[in-house]
C-alpha positions in Angstrom: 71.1 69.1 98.1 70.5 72.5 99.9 73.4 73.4 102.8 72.1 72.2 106.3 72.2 76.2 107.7 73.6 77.3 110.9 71.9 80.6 112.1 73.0 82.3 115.2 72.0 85.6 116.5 74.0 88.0 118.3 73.7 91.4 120.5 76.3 94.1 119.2 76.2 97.2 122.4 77.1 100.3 121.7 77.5 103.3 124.0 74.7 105.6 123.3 73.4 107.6 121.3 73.1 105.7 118.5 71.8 106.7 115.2 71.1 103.4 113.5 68.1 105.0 111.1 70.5 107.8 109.6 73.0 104.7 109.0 70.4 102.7 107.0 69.4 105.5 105.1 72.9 105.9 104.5 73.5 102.4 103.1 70.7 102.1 101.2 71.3 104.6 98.6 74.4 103.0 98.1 73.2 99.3 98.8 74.2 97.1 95.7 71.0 95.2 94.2 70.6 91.3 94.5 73.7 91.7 97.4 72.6 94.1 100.0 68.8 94.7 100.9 67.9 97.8 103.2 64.3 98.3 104.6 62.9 100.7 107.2 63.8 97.8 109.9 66.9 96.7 109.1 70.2 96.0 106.8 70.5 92.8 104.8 73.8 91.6 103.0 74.9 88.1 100.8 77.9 87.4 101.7 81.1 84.3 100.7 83.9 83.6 102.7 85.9 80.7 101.4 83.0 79.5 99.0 80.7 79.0 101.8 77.3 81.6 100.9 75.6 83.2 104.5 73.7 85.8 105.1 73.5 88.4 107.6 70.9 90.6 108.8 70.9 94.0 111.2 68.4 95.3 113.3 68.0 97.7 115.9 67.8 95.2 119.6 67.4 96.1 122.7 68.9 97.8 125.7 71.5 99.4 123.6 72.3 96.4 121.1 72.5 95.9 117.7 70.6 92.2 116.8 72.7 90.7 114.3 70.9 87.4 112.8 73.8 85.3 110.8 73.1 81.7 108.9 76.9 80.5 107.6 77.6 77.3 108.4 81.1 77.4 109.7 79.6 78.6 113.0 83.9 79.1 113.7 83.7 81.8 111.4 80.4 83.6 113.5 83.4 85.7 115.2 84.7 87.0 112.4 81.6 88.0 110.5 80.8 89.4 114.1 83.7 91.7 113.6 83.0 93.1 110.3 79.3 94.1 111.2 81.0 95.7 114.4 82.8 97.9 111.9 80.5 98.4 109.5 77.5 99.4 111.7 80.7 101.6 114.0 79.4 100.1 117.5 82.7 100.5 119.3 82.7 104.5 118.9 83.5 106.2 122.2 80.8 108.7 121.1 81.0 110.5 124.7 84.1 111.5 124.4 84.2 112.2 120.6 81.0 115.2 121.2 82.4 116.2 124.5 85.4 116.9 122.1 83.6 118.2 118.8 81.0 120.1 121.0 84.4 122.6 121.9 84.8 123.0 118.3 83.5 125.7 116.1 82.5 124.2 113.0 81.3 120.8 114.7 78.7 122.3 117.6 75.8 122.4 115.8 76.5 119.0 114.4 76.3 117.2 117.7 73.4 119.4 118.7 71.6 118.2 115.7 73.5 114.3 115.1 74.8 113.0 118.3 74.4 109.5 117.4 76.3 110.3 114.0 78.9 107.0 113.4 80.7 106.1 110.9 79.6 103.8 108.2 81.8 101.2 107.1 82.1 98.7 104.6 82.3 94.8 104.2 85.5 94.4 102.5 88.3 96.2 101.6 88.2 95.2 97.8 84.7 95.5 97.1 84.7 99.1 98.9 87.7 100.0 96.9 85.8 99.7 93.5 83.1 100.9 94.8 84.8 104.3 95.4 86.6 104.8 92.1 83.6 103.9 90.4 81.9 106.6 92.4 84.4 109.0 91.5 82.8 112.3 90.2 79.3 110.7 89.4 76.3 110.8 91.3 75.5 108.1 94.0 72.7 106.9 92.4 75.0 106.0 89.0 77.8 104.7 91.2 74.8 101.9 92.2 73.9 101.7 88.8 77.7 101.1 87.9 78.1 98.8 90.6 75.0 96.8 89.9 76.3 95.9 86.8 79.5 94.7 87.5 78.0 92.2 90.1 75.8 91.0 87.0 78.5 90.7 84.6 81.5 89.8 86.3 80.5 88.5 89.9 79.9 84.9 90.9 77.0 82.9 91.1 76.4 81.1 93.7 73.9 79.5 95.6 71.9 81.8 98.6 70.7 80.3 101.4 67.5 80.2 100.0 68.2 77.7 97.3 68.3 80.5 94.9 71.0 81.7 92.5 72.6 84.9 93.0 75.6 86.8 91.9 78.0 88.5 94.4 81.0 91.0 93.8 83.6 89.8 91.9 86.8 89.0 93.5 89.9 90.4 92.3 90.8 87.5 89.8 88.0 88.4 88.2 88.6 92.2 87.6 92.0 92.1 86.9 91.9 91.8 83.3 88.2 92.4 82.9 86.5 94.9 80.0 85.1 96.9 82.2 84.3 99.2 79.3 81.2 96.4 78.4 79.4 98.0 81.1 79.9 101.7 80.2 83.0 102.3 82.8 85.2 104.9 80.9 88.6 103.7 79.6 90.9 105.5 82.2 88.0 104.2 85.1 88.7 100.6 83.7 92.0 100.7 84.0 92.3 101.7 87.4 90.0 99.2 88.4 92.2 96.7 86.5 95.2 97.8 88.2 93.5 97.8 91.7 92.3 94.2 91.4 95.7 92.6 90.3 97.3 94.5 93.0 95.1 92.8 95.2 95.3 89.5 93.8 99.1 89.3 93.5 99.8 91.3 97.3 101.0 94.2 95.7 98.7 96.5 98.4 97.4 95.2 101.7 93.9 95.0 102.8 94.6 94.5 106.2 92.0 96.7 108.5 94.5 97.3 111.1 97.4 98.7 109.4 98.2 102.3 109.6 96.6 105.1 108.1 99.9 106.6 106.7 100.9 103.5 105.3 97.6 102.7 103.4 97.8 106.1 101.8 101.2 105.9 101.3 100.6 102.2 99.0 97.3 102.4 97.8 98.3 106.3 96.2 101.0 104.5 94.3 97.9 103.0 92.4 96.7 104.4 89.1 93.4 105.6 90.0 93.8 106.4 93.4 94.7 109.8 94.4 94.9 111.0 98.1 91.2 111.9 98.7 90.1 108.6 97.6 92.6 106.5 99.8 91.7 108.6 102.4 88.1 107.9 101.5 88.5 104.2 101.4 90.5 104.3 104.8 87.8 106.0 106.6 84.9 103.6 104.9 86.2 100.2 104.6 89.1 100.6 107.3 86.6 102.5 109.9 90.1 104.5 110.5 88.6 107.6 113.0 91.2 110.1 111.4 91.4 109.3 108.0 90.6 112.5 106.1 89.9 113.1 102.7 90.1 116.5 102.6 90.5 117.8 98.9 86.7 117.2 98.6 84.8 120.2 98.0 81.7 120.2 100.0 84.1 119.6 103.4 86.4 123.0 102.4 83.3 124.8 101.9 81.5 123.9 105.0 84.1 125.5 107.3 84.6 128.6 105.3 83.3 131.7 106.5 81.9 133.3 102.6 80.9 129.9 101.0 84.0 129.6 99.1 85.8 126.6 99.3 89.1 127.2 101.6 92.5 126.3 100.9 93.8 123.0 101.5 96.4 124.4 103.8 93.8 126.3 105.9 91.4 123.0 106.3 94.4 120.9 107.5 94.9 123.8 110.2 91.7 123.8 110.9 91.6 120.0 111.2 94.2 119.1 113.4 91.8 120.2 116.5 89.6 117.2 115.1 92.3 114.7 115.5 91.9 111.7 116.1 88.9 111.6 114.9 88.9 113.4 111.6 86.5 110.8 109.7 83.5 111.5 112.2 83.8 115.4 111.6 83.9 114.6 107.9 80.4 112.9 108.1 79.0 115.4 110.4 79.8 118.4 108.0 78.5 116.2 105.3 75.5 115.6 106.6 74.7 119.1 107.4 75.8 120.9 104.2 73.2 122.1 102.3 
């Protein structure tokens, strides 16, 4: 018999200006088929907490709102879905004070000129945004997808939408700890590291708590094999929606500050940097979304 569902809509506000169209565009080259849907509208996720299947839908409301559509039925549970779309879609950003702040700043003007609504796009969960990112690691986005895609066909669980219709969502941790990984291309050393971050998981070895500081997510999650500084750092500012998470060893963030095109020492960027605290992550996606 189909689940009796429970659907709900909410207004998320946010203090304005919003970009809600760059963040779509945003997740849908990275949306994951069969789990998260994107159109020109609005963002569309699948979703499983305690083996109960929802879904959620964003849109852009009215009067400086987000409409979030839910159907779970634990309508208990609406708060807490609530409060991972808030992160996700970044509607608590003081975004005042962060330009008034990045406007003084020489290698972030233009940017708020250009973005003012810029946010910072987060994740669902902690996990699933974890793999994600080292199975992006020095691929393209579109592969990444492709990667992803089928690890949620070979390895996630099938369960029931709230359409009636059978669908796989991303695995849980149990499942990827001692997957082959390599059965869907992932190289050996990839495979590994995703082994290792799933039974850390599963056994409490590393927390996925949201709310835990930045220095100690680093600190646990770099103990991991797999997971070097620019990807915790990465994962912190994406799936945590930490404001000064910074992963600055990337390349295309040490050359956009340099003055000849040439990427800049480390040393110099973290100079340079600490007039971005404490909101690091936001200057990261401005400068990426600018370079060329």
């Amino acid at each position: 018999m189909p689940r009796k569902p429970t659907k709900k809509t909410y207004r998320l506000r946010y203090q304005p200006p919003y970009d809600f169209a760059a963040l779509l565009a945003f997740f849908g080259k990275r949306a994951i088929p069969s789990v998260e849907r994107i159109d020109e509208k609005g963002y569309e996720r699948d979703f499983a907490l305690d083996d109960q299947v929802g879904r959620l839908r964003v849109e852009q409301g009215s009067r400086d709102a987000l409409k979030l559509a839910i159907d779970f039925p634990d309508v208990a549970r609406h708060k807490e879905i609530v409060s991972h779309v808030r992160r996700m879609f970044d509607t608590d950003a003081d975004i005042a004070t962060i330009n008034s702040h990045f406007a003084k700043q020489r290698h972030l003007k233009k940017c708020i000129r250009l973005n003012p609504g810029q946010r910072l796009p987060g994740g669902w969960d902690v996990f699933e945004f974890a793999i994600r990112a080292v199975l992006g690691q020095q691929i393209s986005v579109a592969a990444a997808r492709t990667f992803t895609q089928r690890l949620v066909e070979r390895f996630g669980k099938t369960v029931i939408d709230v359409d009636g219709n059978p669908i796989n969502l991303f695995p849980e941790p149990a499942a990827l700890a001692d997957a082959d990984l390599t059965t869907i291309g992932v190289v050996r050393a990839r495979a590994a590291a995703i082994n290792g971050i799933a039974r850390a998981v599963r056994d409490g070895l590393v927390s996925t708590d949201r709310n835990q500081p930045l220095d100690d997510f680093v600190a646990s999650w770099t103990q991991l094999q797999g997971i070097g500084d620019w990807t915790a750092h990465y994962i912190a500012m994406r799936a945590l929606s930490h404001s000064n998470a910074f992963p600055a060893a990337d390349l295309v963030l040490r050359r956009a500050v340099a003055r000849d095109g040439k990427p800049v020492p480390l040393r110099e960027l973290y100079a340079i940097a600490e007039a971005w605290q404490p909101w690091r992550a936001y200057a990261v996606l401005h400068l990426w979304r600018v370079a060329p």
